[in-house]
C-alpha positions in Angstrom: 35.5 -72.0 -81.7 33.9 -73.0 -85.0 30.5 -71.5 -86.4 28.7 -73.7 -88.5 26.4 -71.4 -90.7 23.7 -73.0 -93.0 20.3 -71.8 -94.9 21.6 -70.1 -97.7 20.3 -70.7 -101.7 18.2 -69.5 -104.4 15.2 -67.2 -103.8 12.9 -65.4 -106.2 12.7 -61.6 -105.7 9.8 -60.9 -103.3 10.8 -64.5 -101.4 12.2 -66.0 -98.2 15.0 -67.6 -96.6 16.4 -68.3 -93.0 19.6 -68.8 -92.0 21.2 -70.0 -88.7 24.5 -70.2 -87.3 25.9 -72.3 -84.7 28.8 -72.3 -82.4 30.5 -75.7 -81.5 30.4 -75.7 -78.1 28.8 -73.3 -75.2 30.4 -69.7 -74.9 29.7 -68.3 -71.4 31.8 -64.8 -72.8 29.7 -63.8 -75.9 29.2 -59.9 -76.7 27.4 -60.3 -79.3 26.6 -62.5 -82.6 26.2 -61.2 -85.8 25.7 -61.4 -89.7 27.5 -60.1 -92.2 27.6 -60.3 -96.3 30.0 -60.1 -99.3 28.5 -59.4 -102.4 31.2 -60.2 -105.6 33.4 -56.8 -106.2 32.0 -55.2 -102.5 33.4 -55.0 -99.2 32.1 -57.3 -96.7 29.3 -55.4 -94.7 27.2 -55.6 -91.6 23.9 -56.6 -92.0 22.3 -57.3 -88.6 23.7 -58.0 -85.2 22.7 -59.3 -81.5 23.9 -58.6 -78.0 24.0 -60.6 -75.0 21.0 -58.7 -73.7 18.6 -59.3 -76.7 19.4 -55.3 -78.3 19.4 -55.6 -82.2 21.1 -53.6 -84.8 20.4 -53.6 -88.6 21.8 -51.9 -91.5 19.4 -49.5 -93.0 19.0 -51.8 -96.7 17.3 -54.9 -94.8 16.0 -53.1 -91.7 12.0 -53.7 -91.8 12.9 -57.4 -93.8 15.2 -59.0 -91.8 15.3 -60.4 -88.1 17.5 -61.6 -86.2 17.2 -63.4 -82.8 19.4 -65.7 -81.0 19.1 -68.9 -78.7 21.3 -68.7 -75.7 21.2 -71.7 -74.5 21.8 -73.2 -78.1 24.3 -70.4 -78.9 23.0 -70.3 -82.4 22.0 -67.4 -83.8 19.0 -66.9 -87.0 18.7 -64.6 -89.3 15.0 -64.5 -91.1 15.0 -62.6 -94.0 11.9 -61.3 -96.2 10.5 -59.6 -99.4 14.5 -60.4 -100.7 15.8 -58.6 -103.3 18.6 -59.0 -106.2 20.6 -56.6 -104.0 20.7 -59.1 -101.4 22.9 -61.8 -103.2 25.9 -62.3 -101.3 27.8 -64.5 -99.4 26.5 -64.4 -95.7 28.9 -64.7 -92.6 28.5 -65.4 -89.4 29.9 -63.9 -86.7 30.8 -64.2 -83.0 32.3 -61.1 -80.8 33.6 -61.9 -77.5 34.1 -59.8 -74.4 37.7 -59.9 -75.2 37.7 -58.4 -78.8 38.8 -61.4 -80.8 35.8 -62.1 -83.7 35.0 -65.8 -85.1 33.7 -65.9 -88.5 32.0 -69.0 -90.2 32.2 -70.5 -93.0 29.9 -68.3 -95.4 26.6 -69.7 -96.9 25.4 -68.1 -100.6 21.9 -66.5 -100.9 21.3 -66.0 -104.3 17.8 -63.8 -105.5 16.8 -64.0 -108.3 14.0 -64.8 -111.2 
């Protein structure tokens, strides 16, 4: 399985920016799919997730800016993000969990915020 993640670039404080991640080919065992980011000299961190069944979970820094949602059928996941801020410059990875344990990762797209 490869996840094919796009969206990411340069935002001004305050601004916008989606991202979306694609799977190569239909899962039928998906737990959940998820974003993650790495910013330079931190450990990589959770930043929103998705199950099967539509539940969300966000860390606390982006919960209120970000959403993410999920197409099914398209097994692609989104993840909007508002109001950024500098703090949210990272590297951005997908991520797929199946029912088995084993994660996917994708490629990692940079969001960069800044004036």
């Amino acid at each position: 399985v490869q996840l094919q993640a796009s969206g990411g670039g340069l935002v001004q404080p305050g601004g916008s920016l989606s991202l979306s991640c694609a799977a190569s080919r239909r899962i039928s065992s998906i737990r959940d799919m998820g974003w993650y980011r790495q910013a330079p000299g931190k450990q990589r961190e959770m930043v929103a997730r998705i199950t099967n069944r539509g539940s969300t979970t966000y860390a606390d820094s982006v919960a209120n800016r970000f959403t993410i949602s999920r197409d099914v059928v398209k097994n692609t996941a989104y993840l909007q993000m508002h109001n950024l801020k500098s703090e949210d410059t990272a590297v951005y990875y997908c991520n797929l969990l199946m029912m088995s344990g084993v994660h996917y990762w994708g490629q990692g797209t940079q969001v960069t915020v800044s004036s």
